[in-house]
C-alpha positions in Angstrom: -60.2 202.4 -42.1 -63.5 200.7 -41.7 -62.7 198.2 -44.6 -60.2 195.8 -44.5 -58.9 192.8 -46.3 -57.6 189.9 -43.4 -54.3 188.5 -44.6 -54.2 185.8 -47.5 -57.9 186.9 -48.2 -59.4 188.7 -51.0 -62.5 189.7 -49.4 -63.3 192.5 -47.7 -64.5 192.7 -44.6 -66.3 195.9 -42.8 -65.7 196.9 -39.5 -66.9 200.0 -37.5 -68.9 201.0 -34.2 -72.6 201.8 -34.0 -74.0 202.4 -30.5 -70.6 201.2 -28.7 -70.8 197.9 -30.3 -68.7 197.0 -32.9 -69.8 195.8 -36.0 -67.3 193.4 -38.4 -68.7 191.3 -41.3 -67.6 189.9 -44.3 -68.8 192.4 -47.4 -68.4 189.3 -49.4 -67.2 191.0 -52.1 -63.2 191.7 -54.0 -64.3 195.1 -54.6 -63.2 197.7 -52.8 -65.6 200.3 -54.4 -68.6 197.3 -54.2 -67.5 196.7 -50.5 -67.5 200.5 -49.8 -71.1 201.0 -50.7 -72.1 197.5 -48.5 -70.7 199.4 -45.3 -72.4 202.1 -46.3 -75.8 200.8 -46.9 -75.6 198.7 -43.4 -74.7 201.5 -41.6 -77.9 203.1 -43.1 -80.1 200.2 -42.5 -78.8 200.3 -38.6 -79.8 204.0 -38.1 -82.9 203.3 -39.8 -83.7 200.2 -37.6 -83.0 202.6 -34.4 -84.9 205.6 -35.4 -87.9 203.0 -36.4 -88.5 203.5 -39.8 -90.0 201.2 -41.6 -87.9 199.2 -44.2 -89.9 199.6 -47.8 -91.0 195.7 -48.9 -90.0 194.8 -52.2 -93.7 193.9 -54.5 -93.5 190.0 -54.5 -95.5 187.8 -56.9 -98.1 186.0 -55.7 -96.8 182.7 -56.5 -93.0 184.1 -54.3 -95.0 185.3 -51.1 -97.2 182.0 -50.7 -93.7 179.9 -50.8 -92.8 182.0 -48.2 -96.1 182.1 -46.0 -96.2 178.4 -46.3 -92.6 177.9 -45.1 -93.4 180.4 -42.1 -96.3 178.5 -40.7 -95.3 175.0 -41.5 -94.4 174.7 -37.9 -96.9 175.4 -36.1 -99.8 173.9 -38.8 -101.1 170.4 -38.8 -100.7 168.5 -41.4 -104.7 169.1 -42.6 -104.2 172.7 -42.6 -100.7 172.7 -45.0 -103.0 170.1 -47.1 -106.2 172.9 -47.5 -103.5 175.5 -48.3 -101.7 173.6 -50.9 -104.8 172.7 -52.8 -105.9 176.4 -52.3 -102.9 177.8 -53.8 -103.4 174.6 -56.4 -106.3 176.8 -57.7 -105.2 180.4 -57.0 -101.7 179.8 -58.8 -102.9 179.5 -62.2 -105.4 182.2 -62.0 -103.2 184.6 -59.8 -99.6 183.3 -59.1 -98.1 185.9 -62.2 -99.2 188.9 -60.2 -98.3 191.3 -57.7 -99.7 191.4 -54.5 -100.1 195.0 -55.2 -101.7 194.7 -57.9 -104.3 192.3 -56.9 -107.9 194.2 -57.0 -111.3 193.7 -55.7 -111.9 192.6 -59.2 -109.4 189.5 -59.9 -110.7 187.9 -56.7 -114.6 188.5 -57.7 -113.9 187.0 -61.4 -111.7 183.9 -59.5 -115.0 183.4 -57.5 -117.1 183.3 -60.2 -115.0 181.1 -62.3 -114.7 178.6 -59.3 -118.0 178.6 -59.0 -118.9 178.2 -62.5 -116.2 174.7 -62.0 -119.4 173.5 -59.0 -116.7 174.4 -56.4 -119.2 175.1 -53.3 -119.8 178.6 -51.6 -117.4 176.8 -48.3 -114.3 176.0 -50.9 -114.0 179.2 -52.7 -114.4 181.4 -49.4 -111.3 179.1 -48.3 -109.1 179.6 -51.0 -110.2 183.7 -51.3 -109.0 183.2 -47.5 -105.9 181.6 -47.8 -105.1 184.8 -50.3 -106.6 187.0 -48.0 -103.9 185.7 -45.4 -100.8 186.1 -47.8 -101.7 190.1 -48.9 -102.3 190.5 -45.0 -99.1 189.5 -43.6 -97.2 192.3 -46.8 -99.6 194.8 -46.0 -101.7 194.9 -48.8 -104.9 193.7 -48.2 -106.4 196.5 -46.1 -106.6 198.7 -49.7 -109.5 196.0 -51.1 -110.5 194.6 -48.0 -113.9 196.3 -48.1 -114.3 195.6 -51.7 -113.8 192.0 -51.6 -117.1 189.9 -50.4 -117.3 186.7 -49.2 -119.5 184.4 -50.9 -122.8 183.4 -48.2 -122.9 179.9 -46.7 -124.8 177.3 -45.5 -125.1 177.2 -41.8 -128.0 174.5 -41.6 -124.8 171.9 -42.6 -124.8 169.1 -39.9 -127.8 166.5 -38.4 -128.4 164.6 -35.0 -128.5 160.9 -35.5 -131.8 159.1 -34.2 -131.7 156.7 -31.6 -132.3 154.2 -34.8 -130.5 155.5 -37.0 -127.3 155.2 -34.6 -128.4 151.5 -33.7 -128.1 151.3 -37.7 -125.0 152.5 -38.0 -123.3 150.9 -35.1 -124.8 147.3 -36.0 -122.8 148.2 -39.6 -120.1 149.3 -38.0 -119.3 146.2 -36.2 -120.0 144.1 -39.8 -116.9 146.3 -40.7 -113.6 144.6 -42.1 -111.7 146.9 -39.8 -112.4 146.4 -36.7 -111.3 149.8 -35.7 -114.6 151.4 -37.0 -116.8 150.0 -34.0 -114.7 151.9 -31.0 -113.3 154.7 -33.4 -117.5 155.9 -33.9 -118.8 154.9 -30.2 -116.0 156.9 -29.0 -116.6 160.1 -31.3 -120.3 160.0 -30.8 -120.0 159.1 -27.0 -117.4 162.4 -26.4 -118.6 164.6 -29.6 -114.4 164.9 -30.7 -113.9 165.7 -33.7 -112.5 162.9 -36.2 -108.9 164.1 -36.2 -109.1 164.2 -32.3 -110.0 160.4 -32.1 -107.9 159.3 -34.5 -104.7 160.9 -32.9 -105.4 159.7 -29.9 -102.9 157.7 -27.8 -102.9 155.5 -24.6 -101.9 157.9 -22.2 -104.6 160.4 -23.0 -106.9 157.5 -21.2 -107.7 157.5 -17.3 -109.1 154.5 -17.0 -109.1 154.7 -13.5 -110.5 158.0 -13.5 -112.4 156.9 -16.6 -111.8 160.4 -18.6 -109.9 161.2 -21.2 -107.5 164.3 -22.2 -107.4 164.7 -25.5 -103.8 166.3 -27.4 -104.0 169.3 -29.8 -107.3 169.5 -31.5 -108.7 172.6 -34.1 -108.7 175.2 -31.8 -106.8 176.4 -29.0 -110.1 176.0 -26.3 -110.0 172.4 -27.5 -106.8 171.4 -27.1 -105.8 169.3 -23.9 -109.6 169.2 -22.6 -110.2 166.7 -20.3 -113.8 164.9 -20.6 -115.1 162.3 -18.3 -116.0 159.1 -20.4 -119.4 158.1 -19.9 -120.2 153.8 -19.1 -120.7 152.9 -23.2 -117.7 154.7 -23.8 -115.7 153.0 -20.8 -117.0 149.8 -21.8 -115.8 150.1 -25.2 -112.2 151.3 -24.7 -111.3 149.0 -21.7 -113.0 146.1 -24.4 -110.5 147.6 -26.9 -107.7 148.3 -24.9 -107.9 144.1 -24.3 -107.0 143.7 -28.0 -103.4 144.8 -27.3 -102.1 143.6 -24.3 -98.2 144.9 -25.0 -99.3 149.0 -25.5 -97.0 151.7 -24.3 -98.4 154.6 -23.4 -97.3 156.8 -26.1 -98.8 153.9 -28.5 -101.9 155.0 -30.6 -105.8 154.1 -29.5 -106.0 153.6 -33.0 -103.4 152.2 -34.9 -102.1 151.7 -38.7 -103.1 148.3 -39.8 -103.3 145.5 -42.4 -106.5 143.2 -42.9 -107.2 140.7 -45.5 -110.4 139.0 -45.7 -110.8 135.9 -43.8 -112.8 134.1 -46.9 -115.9 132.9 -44.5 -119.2 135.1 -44.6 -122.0 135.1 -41.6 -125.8 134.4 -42.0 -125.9 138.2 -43.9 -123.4 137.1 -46.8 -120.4 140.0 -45.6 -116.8 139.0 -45.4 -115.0 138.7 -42.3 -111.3 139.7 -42.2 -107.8 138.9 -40.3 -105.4 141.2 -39.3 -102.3 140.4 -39.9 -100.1 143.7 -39.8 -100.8 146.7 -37.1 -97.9 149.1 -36.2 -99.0 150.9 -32.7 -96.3 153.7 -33.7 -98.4 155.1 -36.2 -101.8 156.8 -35.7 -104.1 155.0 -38.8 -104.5 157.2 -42.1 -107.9 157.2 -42.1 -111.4 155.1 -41.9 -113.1 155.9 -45.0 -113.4 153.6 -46.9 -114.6 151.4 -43.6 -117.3 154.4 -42.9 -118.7 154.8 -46.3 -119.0 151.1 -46.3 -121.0 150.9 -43.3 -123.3 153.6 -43.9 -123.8 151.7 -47.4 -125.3 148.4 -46.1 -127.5 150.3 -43.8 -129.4 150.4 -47.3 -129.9 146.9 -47.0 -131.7 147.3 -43.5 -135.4 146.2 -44.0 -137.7 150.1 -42.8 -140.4 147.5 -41.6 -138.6 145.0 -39.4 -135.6 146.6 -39.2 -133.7 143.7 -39.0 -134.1 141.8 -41.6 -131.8 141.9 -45.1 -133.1 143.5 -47.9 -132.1 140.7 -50.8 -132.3 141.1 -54.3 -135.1 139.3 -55.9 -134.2 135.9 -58.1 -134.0 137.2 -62.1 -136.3 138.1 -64.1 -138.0 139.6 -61.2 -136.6 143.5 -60.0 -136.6 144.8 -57.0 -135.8 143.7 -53.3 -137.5 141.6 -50.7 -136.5 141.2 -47.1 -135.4 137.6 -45.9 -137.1 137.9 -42.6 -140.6 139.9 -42.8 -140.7 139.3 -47.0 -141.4 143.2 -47.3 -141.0 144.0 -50.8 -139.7 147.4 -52.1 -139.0 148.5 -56.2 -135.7 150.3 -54.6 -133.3 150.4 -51.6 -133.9 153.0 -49.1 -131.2 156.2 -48.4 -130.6 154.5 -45.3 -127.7 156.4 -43.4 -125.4 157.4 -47.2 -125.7 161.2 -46.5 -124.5 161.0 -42.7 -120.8 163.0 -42.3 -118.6 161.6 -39.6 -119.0 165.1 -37.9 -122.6 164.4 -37.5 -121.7 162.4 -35.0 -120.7 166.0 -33.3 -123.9 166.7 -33.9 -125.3 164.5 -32.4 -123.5 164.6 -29.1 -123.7 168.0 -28.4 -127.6 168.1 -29.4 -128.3 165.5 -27.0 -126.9 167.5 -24.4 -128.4 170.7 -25.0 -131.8 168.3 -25.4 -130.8 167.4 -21.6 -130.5 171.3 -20.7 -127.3 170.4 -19.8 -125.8 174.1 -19.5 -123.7 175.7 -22.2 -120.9 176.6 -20.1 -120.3 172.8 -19.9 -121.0 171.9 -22.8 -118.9 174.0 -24.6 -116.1 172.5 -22.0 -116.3 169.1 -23.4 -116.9 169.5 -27.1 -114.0 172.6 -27.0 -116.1 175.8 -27.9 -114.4 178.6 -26.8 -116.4 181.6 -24.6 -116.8 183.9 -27.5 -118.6 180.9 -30.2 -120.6 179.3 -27.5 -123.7 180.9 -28.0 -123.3 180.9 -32.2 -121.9 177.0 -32.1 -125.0 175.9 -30.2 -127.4 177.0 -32.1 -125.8 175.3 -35.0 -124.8 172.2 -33.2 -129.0 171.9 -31.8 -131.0 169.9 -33.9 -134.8 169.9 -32.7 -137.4 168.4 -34.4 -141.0 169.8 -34.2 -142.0 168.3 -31.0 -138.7 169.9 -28.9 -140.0 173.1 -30.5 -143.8 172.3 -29.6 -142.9 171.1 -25.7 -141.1 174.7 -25.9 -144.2 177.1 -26.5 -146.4 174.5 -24.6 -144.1 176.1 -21.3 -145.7 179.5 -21.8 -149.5 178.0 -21.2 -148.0 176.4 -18.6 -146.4 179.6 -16.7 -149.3 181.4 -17.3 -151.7 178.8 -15.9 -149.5 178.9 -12.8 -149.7 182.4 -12.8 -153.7 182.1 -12.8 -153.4 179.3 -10.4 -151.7 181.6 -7.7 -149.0 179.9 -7.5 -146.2 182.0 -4.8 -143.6 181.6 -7.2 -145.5 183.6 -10.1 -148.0 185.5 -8.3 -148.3 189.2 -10.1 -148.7 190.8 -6.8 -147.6 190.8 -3.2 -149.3 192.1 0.0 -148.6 195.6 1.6 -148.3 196.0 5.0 -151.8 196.5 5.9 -152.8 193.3 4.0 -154.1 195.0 0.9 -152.6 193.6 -2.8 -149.8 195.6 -4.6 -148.6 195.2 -8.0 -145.2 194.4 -8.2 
């Protein structure tokens, strides 16, 4: 019999050989006829399995296969990427969630585009969310049918801009106004390395060689990135071993840049801006994030006077409008942009442009900043930011080879001597 009930139980229990092993579980069931058909349909499901046929997939709703996608890659995502699929699904799910993956078309995921971008989501958001669906029909087999149906909406690739060598004394001077006193190192030490923001702000005391002076950074975006180790340069040496002074107790699995507490301090410098006192950090934890600290800075670098550059731009006394600066008395009707529409990841930008500006070769480049072989040519193009004089010192260089070549110089000469002395073309 290859059903059985153990004694005192009322369950059945299966139990029969497949390929010399013996196979004895628990039906789960009082039913003899029930349990009967369970031992059948495993015995199936075994010879199926062996001869490799492919078990048919129930249809799942849309909303029923993202839990499960979710749960699947929760391991190995960070917590940035669970965040931009949750917020994807936040939009797909009322749209899409009651359907079947099968019965998804090319047409559902054109009208969601439209509709999102009828809401002013951006060209970059929607292609994330249709992506995040793309992902979910791809892993039940389904998306292959619409795949070359379905277009992705075109993006900017001009995104992104290499600071000045003012505008980065600008923002650093703000930076060190800051309440948080985290801001000054935390930018130095992106711009100085080009990491990315969630690189820096992860980062933790053994990462730092001080005696080396480089630094190996932990799991970054992409797989090239992670655990790179880039030399720090002197700015960036100087500023750590400076920070690194502000907490004499650290462990080595302590954060760079840790969770803290400030209040202002209730005195103001020459400018009129609050100082502040810190009065809670916990090394433990990495800090949530420097915002509001950023936006701040890049704000007062409206105040900046464009003339003397160092004077305060202060609002003139009532009735009058406009502003005036305290130092050079330079009037102006409005503020200037100053630095508001600067990303944190221009600081990227910035690092990598000024070391393609250097000719500093891409295989290296691409070493520090984490590019992997197959991007380096495509990221550097986007990363390089020349203005109209790198692009004019450029096509001066063919004038210059060709007046080199008319000069006679060895090294460009158009033709070499034969034996008997006469010229040959090469």
């Amino acid at each position: 019999m290859s059903i059985y009930r153990y004694k005192g139980s009322k369950v059945w229990t299966m139990d029969f050989m497949f390929h010399a092993q013996r196979i004895r579980e628990s039906t789960g069931t009082r039913s003899k006829t029930l349990a009967q058909k369970i031992e059948d349909k495993r015995r199936r499901a075994l010879e199926e399995g062996a001869a490799g046929i492919k078990k048919h997939q129930q249809p799942h709703l849309l909303l029923v296969a993202a839990e499960e996608w979710q749960e699947a890659k929760k391991p190995v995502w960070s917590p940035r990427m669970r965040e931009i699929a949750q917020n994807s699904m936040n939009h797909l799910s009322p749209v899409l969630s009651k359907k079947l993956l099968v019965d998804i078309e090319a047409r559902d995921i054109s009208r969601y585009q439209a509709a999102r971008l009828a809401e002013s989501a951006s060209n970059r958001t929607v292609n994330i969310e249709v992506g995040v669906l793309r992902q979910i029909m791809r892993k039940h087999g389904v998306w292959a049918r619409i795949q070359s149906d379905v277009k992705m909406l075109p993006e900017r690739r001009d995104a992104g801009r290499a600071l000045s060598v003012e505008e980065e004394s600008a923002l650093l001077l703000e930076c060190g106004k800051s309440r948080s006193r985290i801001l000054l190192p935390f930018v130095v030490l992106a711009l100085e390395t080009g990491a990315r923001y969630n690189t820096v702000r992860t980062l933790q005391w053994s990462n730092i060689d001080f005696a080396n002076r480089c630094l190996k950074f932990g799991k970054d975006k992409t797989a090239a990135g992670t655990g790179r180790v880039v030399p720090l340069n002197q700015r960036a040496t100087a500023v750590l071993t400076f920070w690194a002074q502000q907490f004499p107790n650290r462990k080595p699995e302590h954060f760079v840049f840790p969770l803290e507490k400030c209040r202002h301090s209730g005195s103001k410098d020459s400018f009129g801006f609050t100082g502040s006192v810190v009065y809670d950090t916990d090394p433990t934890q990495a800090i949530g994030d420097v915002k509001e600290a950023w936006e701040g800075a890049k704000k007062r670098t409206r105040r900046r006077c464009p003339k003397c550059r160092t004077g305060i731009l202060a609002e003139k006394p009532t009735p009058e409008k406009g502003y005036a600066c305290v130092e050079c008395h330079f009037e102006t009707p409005e503020l200037p942009a100053g630095l508001d529409s600067v990303r944190f990841h221009d600081l990227r930008h910035s690092a990598v442009s000024r070391m393609i500006a250097a000719r500093i070769p891409l295989p290296i480049i691409a070493k520090i900043v984490g590019w992997t072989a197959g991007t380096m040519a495509k990221m550097a193009a986007r990363y390089g930011h020349f203005g109209i004089e790198d692009l004019r010192g450029a096509v001066e260089a063919i004038s210059r080879v060709r007046a080199e070549i008319d000069a006679g110089s060895p090294v460009f000469s158009p033709v070499s001597a034969t034996n008997d002395g006469s010229p040959r073309a090469n």
